[in-house]
C-alpha positions, -999 to 999 in steps of 0.1 A, spaced: 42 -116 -331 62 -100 -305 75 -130 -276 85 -115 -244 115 -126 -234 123 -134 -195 115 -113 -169 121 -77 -171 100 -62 -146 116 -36 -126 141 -32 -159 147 1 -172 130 1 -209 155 -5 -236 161 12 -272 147 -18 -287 118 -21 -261 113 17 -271 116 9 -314 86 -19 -307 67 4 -286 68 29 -318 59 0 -340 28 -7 -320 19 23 -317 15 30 -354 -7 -2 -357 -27 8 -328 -22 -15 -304 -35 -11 -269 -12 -2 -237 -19 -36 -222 -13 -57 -255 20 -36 -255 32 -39 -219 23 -78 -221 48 -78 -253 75 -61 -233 70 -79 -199 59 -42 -183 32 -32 -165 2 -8 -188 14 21 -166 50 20 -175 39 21 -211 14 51 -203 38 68 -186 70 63 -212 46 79 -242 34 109 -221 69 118 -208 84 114 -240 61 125 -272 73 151 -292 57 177 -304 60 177 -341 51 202 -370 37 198 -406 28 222 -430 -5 235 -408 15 248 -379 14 283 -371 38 298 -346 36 326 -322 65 358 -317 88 336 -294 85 307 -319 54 285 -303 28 262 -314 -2 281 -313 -24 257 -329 -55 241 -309 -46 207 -293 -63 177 -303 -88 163 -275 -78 127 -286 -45 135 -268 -61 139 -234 -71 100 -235 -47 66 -248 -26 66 -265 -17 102 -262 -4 106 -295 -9 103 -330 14 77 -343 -15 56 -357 -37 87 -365 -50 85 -403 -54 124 -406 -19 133 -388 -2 145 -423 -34 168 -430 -45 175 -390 -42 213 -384 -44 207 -345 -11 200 -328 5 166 -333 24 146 -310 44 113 -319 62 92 -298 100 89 -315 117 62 -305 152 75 -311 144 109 -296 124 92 -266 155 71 -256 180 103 -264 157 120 -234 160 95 -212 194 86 -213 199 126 -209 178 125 -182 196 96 -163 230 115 -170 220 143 -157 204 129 -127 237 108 -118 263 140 -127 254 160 -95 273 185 -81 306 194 -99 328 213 -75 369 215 -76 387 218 -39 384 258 -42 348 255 -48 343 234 -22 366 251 5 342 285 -4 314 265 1 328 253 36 339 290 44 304 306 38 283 278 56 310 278 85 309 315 93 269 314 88 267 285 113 285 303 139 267 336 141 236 311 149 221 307 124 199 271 113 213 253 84 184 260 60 189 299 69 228 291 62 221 281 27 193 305 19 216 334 32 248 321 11 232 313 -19 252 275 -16 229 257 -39 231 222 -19 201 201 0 195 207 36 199 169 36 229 171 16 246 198 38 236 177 71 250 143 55 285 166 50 285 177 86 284 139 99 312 130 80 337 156 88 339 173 53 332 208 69 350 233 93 316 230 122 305 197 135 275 185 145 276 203 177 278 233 166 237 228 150 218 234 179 186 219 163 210 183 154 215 176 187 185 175 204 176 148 181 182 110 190 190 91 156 163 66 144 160 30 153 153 14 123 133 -21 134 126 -48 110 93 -59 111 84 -99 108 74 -111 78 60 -140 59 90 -154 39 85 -158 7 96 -199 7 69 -204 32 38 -188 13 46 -208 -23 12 -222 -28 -6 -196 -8 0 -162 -23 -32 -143 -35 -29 -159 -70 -30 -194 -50 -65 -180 -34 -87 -165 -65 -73 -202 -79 -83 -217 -47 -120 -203 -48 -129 -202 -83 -115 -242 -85 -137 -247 -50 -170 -227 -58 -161 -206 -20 -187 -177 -23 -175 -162 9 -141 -161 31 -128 -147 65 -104 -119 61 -78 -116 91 -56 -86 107 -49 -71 135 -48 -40 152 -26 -21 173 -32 -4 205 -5 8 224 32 0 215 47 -32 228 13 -37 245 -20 -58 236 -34 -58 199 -66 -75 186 -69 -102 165 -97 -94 139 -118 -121 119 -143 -107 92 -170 -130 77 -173 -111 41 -209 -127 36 -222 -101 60 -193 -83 71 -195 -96 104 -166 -92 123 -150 -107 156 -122 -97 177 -100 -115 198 -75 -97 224 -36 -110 223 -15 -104 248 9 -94 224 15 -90 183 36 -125 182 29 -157 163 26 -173 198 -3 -152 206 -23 -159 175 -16 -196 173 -27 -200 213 -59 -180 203 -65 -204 171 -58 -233 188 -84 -225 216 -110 -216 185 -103 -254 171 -112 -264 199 -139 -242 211 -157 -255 180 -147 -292 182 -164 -293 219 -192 -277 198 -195 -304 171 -193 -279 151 -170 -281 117 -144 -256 122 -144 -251 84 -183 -244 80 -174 -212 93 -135 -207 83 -140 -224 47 -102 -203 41 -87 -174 56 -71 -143 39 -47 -121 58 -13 -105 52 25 -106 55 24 -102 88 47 -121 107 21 -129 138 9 -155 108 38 -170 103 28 -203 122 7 -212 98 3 -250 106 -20 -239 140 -39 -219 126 -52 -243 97 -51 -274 122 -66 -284 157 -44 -300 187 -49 -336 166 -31 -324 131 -61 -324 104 -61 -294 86 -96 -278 90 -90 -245 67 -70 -233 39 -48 -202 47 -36 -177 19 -16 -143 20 -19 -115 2 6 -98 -20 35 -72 -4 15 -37 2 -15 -46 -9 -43 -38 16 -68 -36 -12 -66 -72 -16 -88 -78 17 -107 -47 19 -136 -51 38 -113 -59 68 -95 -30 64 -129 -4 59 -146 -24 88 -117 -16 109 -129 21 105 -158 15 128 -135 -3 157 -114 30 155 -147 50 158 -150 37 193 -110 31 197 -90 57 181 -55 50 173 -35 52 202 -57 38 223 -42 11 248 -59 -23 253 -39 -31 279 -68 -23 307 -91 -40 286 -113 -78 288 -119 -102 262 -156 -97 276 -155 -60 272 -142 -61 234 -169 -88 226 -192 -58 241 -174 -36 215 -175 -58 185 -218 -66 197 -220 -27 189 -201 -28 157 -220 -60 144 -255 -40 155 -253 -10 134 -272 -13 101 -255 -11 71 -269 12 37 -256 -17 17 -277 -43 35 -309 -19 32 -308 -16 69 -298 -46 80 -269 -50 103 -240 -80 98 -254 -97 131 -290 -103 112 -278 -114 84 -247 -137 103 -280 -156 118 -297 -159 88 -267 -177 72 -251 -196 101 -279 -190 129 -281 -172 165 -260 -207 185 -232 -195 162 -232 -160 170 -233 -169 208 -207 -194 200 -181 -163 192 -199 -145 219 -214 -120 201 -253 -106 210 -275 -85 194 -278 -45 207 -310 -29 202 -307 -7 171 -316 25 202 -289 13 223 -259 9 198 -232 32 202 -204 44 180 -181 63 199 -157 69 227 -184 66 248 -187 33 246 -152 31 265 -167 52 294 -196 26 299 -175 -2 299 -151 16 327 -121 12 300 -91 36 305 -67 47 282 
């Protein structure tokens, strides 16, 4: 048995990572048994044996004038593994055979990485050639991809560009009329969760979390941008029903949501309502609106009254019916479209018309039938959210027009 040493995720794959991989192969074991073994994910391992079979001949194969397999391909090789290491019939097979060598697979990919590290090899007469043709091509007028097309320099445009900013070339940046009508970018970083504040609630802590508890159903949370800099909405999907609610910040802060929770703690405590009857545990992302977590899970007096849990880096998927729901907000709200002019009473408007509109997976139903079968119509009116007669919804920009909303 094969123990997997430490992590090596991320790790470029090793000639002994690459000898095992052969070895498995020949006793037919499966990508995901093998990337286990070698700490890798299935894909790395079904990518490394496509890349890297060889095509090899026996006694069967028949070549063409220019020396090439002609024989039929095997179908097997359209499917895992993609080769016939652990075939029985592979010494008496007349189709085309393909076996993953470790020794050759590692010789091509350390030719490969060489190759892709060596780049351009040019001496100082090569290189003051280069800067003569591009120079003189520059200053008749001409664009820098038309520069290298028409001097046959065999360099990137983004190459050439990074040259020309620092100073390796006869022509400056000033001399590119396109260059300089550009402003460079502003790279912002974005707020994020930090990875010392989510231990214990990463998306590994939550399928724990509801599989230990018995929680059927959740509330996935995101929000959604309207103009830049200006207001965003706060969006909370029930995913018994995909009932959704949304809640106008002033801005995309952690200030913003943590006032907004707080006033839900204790919209439902002068309710006598149990906050966590409705918000059992709450899945959002990385964003760093969340970061103040302990408001959001408590009310004014401390006691914690929900579980919240993040999902993993770049992965959407994880709360998806937030993220297709948000589809029928943008229906009414494209992107680009500023909240700035707009009410919390208008958006509940909004979200009434969203919540009305039946649903082929609920055989006709819509979310806010089904939201008062499981939690009844005082809750609904609690989030301030009425039913639209199913001849009165609306689905579109027009809905912005009725409510007087500009922008």
């Amino acid at each position: 048995m094969i123990v997997n040493k430490g992590n090596k995720r991320y790790k470029h794959l090793t000639q002994d990572d690459r000898s095992i991989l052969e070895i498995m192969l020949q006793n037919a074991t499966t990508f995901q048994t093998i990337a286990a073994a070698l700490g890798k994910d299935a894909c790395t391992i079904s990518r490394e044996v496509r890349k890297h079979r060889t095509l090899v001949a026996n006694r069967f194969t028949n070549y063409d004038e220019q020396n090439n397999v002609i024989n039929e391909s095997c179908p097997k090789l359209e499917r895992p593994p993609y080769v016939c290491n652990a075939c029985k019939k592979r010494h008496s097979c007349r189709l085309k055979r393909y076996l993953y060598v470790s020794r050759k697979a590692h010789e091509q990919y350390r030719n490969m990485l060489r190759d892709s590290r060596e780049g351009i090899p040019l001496n100082k007469a090569e290189f003051y050639d280069m800067d003569a043709k591009l120079s003189a091509a520059i200053q008749s007028g001409q664009h820098m991809y038309q520069a290298l097309q028409s001097t046959g320099v065999e360099i990137a445009v983004s190459t050439a560009y990074k040259y020309a900013d620092k100073g390796y070339f006869s022509f400056t940046s000033l001399d590119l009329p396109r260059k300089v009508k550009f402003k460079s970018r502003k790279k912002k970083r974005t707020p994020y969760i930090p990875p010392a504040v989510k231990k214990g609630r990463t998306y590994a802590d939550f399928l724990q979390y509801i599989e230990t508890h018995e929680i059927p159903n959740w509330v996935e949370m995101d929000t959604v941008i309207g103009r830049q800099g200006g207001k965003v909405i706060l969006t909370l999907l029930f995913t018994i029903c995909n009932f959704m609610v949304g809640i106008l910040l002033d801005s995309k802060s952690a200030l913003a949501v943590s006032q907004e929770f707080r006033h839900l703690h204790e919209k439902f405590a002068a309710a006598q309502t149990p906050f966590d009857q409705l918000f059992p545990l709450i899945l959002t992302d990385n964003g760093g609106e969340f970061a103040n977590i302990h408001s959001i899970e408590c009310n004014a007096a401390g006691t914690r009254e929900t579980h919240l849990f993040f999902c993993d880096a770049m992965k959407s998927c994880q709360k998806p019916r937030v993220e297709k729901n948000h589809t029928l907000l943008r229906d009414i709200c494209p992107k680009g479209t500023s909240f700035d002019q707009m009410t919390q009473s208008q958006l509940n408007i909004i979200f009434s018309h969203m919540n009305s509109t039946a649903r082929k997976q609920y055989n006709g139903k819509t979310p806010y039938q089904l939201f008062c079968l499981y939690h009844g119509k005082e809750m609904a009116d609690l989030l301030e959210i009425r039913e639209v007669p199913a001849d009165k919804v609306i689905q579109s920009k027009r809905l912005l027009k009725l409510l007087n909303i500009t922008g």
